[in-house]
N, C-alpha and C positions, 0 to 999 in steps of 0.2 A: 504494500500500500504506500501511495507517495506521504509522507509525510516530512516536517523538519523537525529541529534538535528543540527539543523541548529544557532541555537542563537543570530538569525539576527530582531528578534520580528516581531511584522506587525504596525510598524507605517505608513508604507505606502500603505495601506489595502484601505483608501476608499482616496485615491488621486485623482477621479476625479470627485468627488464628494464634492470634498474641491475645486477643481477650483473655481475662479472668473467669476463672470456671462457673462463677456466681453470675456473669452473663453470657456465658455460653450456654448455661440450663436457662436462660431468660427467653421467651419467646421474641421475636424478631421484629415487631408489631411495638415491642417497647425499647426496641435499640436505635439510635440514631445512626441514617445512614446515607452517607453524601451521594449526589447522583447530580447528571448531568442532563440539559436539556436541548433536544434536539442535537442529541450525541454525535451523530455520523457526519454534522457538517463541519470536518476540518477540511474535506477538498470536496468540489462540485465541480461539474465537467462544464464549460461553458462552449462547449462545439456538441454538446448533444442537447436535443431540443427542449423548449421550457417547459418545465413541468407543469401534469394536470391539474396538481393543486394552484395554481395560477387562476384569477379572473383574467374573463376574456382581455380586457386592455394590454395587461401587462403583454400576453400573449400576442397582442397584435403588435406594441411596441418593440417587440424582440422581433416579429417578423420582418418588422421594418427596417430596422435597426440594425439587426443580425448581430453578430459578435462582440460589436461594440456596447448594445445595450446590455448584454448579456456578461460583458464584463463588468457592467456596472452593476447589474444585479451581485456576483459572486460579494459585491462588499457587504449586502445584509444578507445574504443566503448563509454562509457562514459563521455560524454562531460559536465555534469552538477552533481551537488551533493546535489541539492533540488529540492523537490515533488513539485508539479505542487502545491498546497495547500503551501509552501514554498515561494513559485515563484511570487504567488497571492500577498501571504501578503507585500513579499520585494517590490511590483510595478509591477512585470512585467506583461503584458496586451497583447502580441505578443508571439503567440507559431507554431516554426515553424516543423510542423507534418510528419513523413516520415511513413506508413503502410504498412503490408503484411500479407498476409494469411500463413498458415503454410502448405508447398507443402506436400500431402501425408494426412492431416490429415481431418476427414471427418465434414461433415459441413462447415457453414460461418464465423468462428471465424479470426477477425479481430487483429492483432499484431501491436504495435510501433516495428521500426527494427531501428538500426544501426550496424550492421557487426550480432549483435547478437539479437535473439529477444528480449522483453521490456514488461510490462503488455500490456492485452488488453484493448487496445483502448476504451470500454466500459468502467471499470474500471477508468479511464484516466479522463473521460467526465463527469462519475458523480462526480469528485473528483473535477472537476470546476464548475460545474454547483448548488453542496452545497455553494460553496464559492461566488456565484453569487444569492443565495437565500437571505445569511447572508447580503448583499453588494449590495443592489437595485441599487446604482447610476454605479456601477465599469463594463465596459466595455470590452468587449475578441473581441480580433483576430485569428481565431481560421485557419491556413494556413494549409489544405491538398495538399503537391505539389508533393510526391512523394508515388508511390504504387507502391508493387512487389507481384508477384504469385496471382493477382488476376483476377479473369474473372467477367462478368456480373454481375452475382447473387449475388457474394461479392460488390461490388460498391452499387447495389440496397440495400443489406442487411446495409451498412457502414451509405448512405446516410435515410434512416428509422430510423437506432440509434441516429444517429445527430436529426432526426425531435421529436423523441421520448422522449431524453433525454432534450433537451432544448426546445420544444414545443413552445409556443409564446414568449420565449423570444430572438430566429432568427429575425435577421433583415433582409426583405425582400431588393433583392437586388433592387438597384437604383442610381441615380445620384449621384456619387461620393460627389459631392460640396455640397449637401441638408444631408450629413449626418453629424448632429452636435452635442454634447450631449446635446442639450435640445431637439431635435428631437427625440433621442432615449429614453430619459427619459420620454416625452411625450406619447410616441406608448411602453414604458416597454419593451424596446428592448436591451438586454444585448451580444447577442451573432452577431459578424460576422464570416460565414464560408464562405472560398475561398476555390473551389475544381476545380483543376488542372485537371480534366476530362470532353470528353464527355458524360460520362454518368451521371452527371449532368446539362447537358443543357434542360431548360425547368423548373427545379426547380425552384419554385419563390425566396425559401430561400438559394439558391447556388449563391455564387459570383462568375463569371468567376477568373481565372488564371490572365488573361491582366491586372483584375482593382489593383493587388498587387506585380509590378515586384520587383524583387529583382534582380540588378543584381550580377554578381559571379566573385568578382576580379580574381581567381585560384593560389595564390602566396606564395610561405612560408615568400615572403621579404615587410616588414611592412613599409618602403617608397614605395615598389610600389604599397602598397594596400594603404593609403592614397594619392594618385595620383590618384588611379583610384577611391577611395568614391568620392575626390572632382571633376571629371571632371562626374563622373553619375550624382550627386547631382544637377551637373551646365543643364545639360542635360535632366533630369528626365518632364515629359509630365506636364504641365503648368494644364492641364484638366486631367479629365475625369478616373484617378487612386489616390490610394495610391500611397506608396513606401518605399521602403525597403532597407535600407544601413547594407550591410553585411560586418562588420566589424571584419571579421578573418580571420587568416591563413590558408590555406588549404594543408593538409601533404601529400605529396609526395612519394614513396614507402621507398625514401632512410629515410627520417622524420618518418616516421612510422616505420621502422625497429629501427632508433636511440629509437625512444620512447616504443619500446616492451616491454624492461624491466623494466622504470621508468613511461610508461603513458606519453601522447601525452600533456599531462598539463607541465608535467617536462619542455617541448621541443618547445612548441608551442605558451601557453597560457603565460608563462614567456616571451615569447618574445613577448608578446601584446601588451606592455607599452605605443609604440607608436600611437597605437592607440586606447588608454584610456583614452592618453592625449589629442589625438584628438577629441573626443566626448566631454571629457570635456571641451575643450575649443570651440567649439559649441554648447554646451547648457547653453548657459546664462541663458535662459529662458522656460519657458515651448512652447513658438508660436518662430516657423521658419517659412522662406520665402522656403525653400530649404528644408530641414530636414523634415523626418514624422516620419517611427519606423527605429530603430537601434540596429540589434545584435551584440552580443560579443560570442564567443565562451566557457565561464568560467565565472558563477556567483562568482563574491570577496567577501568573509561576510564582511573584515573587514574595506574597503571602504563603499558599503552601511550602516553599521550597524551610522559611523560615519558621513556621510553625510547632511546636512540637507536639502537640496531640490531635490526632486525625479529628476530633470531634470541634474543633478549633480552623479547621478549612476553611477558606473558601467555597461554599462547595457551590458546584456549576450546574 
């Protein structure tokens, strides 16, 4: 996979594996656990066509446009600047996965998309799934919640990669509170996949959608998205899920044109702060009463690189 030097090392590579035994018997649901959003875009192809999650316009600007526009798009399409193998080492353990088929082209090849497509998804999975041979005790959250341009046969074909590629090391789905890391270290169970479709219902190794809500503050304004982490978090189902605090900005047409020329980090991710303060000063510890995973928008090397307790991250 193309990536650059991140020079963030991996001290945080088998973090949960270092827990204390007193949360390793802890169910999972009360551990805090960094994850990243919109994981897969550190590289976007900008000579393959613009994706269907795209409104019409943008779609037609890129026709227009061609290459040029479409490099301007890669500066918000990209929301991250380390490989999932990157990602691993810094901590993060939550990857939150958007896919698409490529309309027009033949067979079941599987895409990460955001505005632009991304490697395939295959690619993607054995890029974790090494880093989970190397790393017996390290744990993934593996969130498919968004698909575009796919029918049937791709979902079938998507849901076989996932069984192919990580094979017994899926954790069959079950009782949210019985999933603890001594439990999965027991049974050699390294991967959970959540697939936000019916067409994985019936799958023993598919998680429903419900047992991982995230919900979606929609705000560019960072007091009112810590308002609404803390009134979900206050809210968030006592049983029977995870949960997910989405802790970023979300750009707006007018946001998005500011950041065309400088990249949606310029414009967005800068104005984070407050709620990087805010995680930080919620993660005292590795176990919350409230807290499970937590994305940020913008992995920070030079926060992590200086951090000393994973629960202390940036997390993205």
């Amino acid at each position: 996979m193309k990536t650059r030097p991140a020079g963030i090392g991996n001290v945080h590579a088998d973090w949960m594996g270092s827990l204390p035994s007193k949360l390793s018997a802890m169910p999972l649901k009360h551990l805090a656990v960094p994850g990243s959003h919109d994981s897969f875009t550190f590289w976007v192809d900008v000579h393959a066509p613009v994706g269907p999650d795209q409104k019409v316009y943008v779609k037609y600007l890129a026709t227009m446009f061609s290459v040029l526009a479409k490099k301007v798009m890669v500066r918000w399409s990209m929301t991250q600047n380390l490989t999932f193998k990157e990602q691993l080492d810094a901590g993060i353990r939550y990857f939150d996965l958007r896919v698409s088929a490529k309309p027009g082209e033949p067979g079941n090849e599987i895409y990460f998309i955001h505005g632009l497509f991304g490697h395939k998804v295959r690619d993607g999975l054995l890029e974790i799934s090494s880093f989970l041979v190397r790393h017996r005790k390290e744990v993934v959250f593996l969130d498919f919640n968004h698909y575009y341009a796919m029918e049937a046969e791709h979902h079938v074909y998507l849901i076989s990669m996932l069984q192919e590629v990580f094979g017994s090391k899926l954790c069959n789905n079950c009782a949210v509170e019985n999933v603890t890391l001594d439990y999965l270290w027991e049974k050699k169970y390294q991967v959970i996949v959540f697939y936000h479709h019916p067409s994985a219902q019936g799958v023993p190794v598919m998680w429903p959608g419900n047992k991982i809500p995230a919900p979606w503050a929609n705000t560019t304004e960072p007091i009112k998205l810590i308002e609404f982490l803390e009134t979900t978090l206050k809210e968030r189902d006592k049983q029977g899920s995870f949960h997910v605090s989405q802790a970023i900005l979300t750009p707006t047409v007018n946001t998005v044109a500011k950041g065309l020329l400088w990249g949606l980090r310029s414009y967005l991710v800068e104005r984070s702060v407050t709620a990087i303060r805010w995680c930080r000063g919620n993660h005292g510890s590795y176990l919350y009463d409230s807290f499970n995973i937590t994305t940020l928008k913008k992995f920070l090397r030079t926060t992590a690189s200086s951090t000393a307790h994973l629960h202390s991250f940036i997390i993205v």
